[in-house]
C-alpha positions as protocol buffer text, in pm:
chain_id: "A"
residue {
  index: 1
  type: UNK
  ca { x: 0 y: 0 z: 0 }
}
residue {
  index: 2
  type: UNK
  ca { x: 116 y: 362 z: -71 }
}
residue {
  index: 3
  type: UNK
  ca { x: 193 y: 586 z: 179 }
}
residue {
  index: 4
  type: UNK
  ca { x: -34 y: 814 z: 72 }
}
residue {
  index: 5
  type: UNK
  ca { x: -315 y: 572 z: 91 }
}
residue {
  index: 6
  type: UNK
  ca { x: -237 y: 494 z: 413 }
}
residue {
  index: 7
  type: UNK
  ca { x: -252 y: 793 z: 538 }
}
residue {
  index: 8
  type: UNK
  ca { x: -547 y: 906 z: 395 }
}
residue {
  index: 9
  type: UNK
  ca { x: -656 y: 568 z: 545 }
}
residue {
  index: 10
  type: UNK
  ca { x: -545 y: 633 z: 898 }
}
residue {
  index: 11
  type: UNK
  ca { x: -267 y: 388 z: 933 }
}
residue {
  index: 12
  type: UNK
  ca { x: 4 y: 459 z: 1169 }
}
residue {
  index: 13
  type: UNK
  ca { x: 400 y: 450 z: 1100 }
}
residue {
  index: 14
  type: UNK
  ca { x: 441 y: 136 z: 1254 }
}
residue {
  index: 15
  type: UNK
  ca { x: 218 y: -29 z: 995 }
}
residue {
  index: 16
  type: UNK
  ca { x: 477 y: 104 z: 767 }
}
residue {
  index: 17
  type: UNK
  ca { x: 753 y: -58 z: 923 }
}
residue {
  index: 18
  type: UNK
  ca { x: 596 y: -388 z: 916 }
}
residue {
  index: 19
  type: UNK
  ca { x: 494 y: -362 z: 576 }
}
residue {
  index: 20
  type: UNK
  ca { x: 858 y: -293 z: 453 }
}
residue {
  index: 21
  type: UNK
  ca { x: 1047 y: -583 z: 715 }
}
residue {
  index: 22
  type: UNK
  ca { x: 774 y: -836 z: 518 }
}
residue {
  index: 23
  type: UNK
  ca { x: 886 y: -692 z: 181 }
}
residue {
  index: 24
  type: UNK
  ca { x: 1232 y: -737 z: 253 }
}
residue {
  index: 25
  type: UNK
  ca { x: 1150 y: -1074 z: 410 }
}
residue {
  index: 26
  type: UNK
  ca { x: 1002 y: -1170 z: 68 }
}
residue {
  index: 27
  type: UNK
  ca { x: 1308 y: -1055 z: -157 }
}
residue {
  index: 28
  type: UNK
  ca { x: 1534 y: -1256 z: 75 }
}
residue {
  index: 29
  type: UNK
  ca { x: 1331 y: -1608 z: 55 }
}
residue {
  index: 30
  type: UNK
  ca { x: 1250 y: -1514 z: -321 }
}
residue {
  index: 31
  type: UNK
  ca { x: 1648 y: -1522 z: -389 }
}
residue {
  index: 32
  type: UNK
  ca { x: 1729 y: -1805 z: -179 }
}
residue {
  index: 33
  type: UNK
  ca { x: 1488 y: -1980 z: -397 }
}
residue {
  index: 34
  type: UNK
  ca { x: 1622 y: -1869 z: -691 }
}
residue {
  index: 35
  type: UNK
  ca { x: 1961 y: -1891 z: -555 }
}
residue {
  index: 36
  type: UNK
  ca { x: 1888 y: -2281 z: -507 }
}
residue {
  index: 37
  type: UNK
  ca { x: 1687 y: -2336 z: -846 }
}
residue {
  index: 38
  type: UNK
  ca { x: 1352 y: -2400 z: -654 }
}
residue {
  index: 39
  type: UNK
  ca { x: 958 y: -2379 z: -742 }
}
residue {
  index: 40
  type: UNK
  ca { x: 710 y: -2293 z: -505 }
}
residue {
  index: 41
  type: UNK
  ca { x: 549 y: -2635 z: -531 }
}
residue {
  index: 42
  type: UNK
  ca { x: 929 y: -2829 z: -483 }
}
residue {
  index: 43
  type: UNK
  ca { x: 946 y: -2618 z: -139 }
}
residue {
  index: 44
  type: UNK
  ca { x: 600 y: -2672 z: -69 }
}
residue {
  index: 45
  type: UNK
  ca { x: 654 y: -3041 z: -127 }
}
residue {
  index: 46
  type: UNK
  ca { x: 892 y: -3119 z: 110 }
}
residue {
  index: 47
  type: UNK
  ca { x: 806 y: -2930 z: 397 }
}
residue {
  index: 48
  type: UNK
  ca { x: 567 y: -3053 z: 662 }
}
residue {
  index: 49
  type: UNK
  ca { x: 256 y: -2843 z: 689 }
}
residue {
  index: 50
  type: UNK
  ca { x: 360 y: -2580 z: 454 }
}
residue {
  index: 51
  type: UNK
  ca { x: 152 y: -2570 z: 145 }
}
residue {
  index: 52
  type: UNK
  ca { x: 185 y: -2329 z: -194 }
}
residue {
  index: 53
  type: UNK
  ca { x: -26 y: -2096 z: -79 }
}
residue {
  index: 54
  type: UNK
  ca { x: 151 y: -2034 z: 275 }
}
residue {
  index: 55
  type: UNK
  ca { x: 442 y: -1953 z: 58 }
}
residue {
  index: 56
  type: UNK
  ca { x: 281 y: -1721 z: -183 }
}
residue {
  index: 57
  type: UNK
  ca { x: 166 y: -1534 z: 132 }
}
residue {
  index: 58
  type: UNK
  ca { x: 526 y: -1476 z: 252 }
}
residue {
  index: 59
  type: UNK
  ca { x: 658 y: -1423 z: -85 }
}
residue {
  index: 60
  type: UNK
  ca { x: 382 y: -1159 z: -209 }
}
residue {
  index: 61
  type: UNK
  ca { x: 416 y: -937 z: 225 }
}
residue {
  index: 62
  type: UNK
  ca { x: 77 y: -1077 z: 314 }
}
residue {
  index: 63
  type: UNK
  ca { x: 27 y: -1186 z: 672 }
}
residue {
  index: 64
  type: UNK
  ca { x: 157 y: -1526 z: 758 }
}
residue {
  index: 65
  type: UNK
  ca { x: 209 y: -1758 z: 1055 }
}
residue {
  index: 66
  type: UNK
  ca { x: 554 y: -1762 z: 1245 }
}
residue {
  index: 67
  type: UNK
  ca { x: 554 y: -2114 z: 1275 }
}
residue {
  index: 68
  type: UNK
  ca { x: 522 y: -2109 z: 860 }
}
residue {
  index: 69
  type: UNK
  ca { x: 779 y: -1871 z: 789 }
}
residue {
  index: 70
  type: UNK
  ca { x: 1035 y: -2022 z: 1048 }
}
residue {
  index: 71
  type: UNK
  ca { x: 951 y: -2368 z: 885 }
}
residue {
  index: 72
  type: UNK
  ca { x: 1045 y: -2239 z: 526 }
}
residue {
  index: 73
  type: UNK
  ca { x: 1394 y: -2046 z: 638 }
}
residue {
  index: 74
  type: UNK
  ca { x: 1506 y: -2320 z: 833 }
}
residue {
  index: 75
  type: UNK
  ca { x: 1422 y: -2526 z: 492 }
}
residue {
  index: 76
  type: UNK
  ca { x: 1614 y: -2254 z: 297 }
}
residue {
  index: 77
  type: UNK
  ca { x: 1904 y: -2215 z: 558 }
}
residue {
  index: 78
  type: UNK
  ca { x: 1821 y: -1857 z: 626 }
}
residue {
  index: 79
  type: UNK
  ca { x: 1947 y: -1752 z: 958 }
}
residue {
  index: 80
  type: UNK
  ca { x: 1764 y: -1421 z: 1090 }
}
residue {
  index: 81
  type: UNK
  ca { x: 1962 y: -1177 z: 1361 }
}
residue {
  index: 82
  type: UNK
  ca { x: 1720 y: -991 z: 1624 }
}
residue {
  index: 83
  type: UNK
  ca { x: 1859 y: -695 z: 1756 }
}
């Protein structure tokens, strides 16, 4: 969503800030993926309880389960650092 949407919407900064950590969450599984040569239906495929469409959530900044996205980075060997 534009900025100026949201605002005109209401939403506060912090919505924002999520919005842009999922985006840049997205572009780092989408390259891994690439980076490995893997489809959204191989990944799907071998993870437990994961299906396409959890993926296409994470990949396109939609909302998603933690257990989901932790499932597909340990999958991908994406290591996160919390500050």
């Amino acid at each position: 969503m534009k900025k100026q949407q949201a605002d005109f919407l209401g939403l506060s900064g912090e919505y924002h800030k999520v919005a842009e950590q999922k985006v840049l969450i997205s572009k780092v599984v989408l390259d891994k993926m690439k980076e490995q040569g893997l489809t959204i239906p191989e990944v799907a495929s071998s993870i437990e309880s994961v299906d396409e469409e959890d993926i296409k959530h994470i990949l396109m900044g939609q909302n998603y389960e933690l257990d989901t996205l932790l499932r597909l980075t340990n999958h991908l060997s994406i290591e996160f650092n919390i500050e």
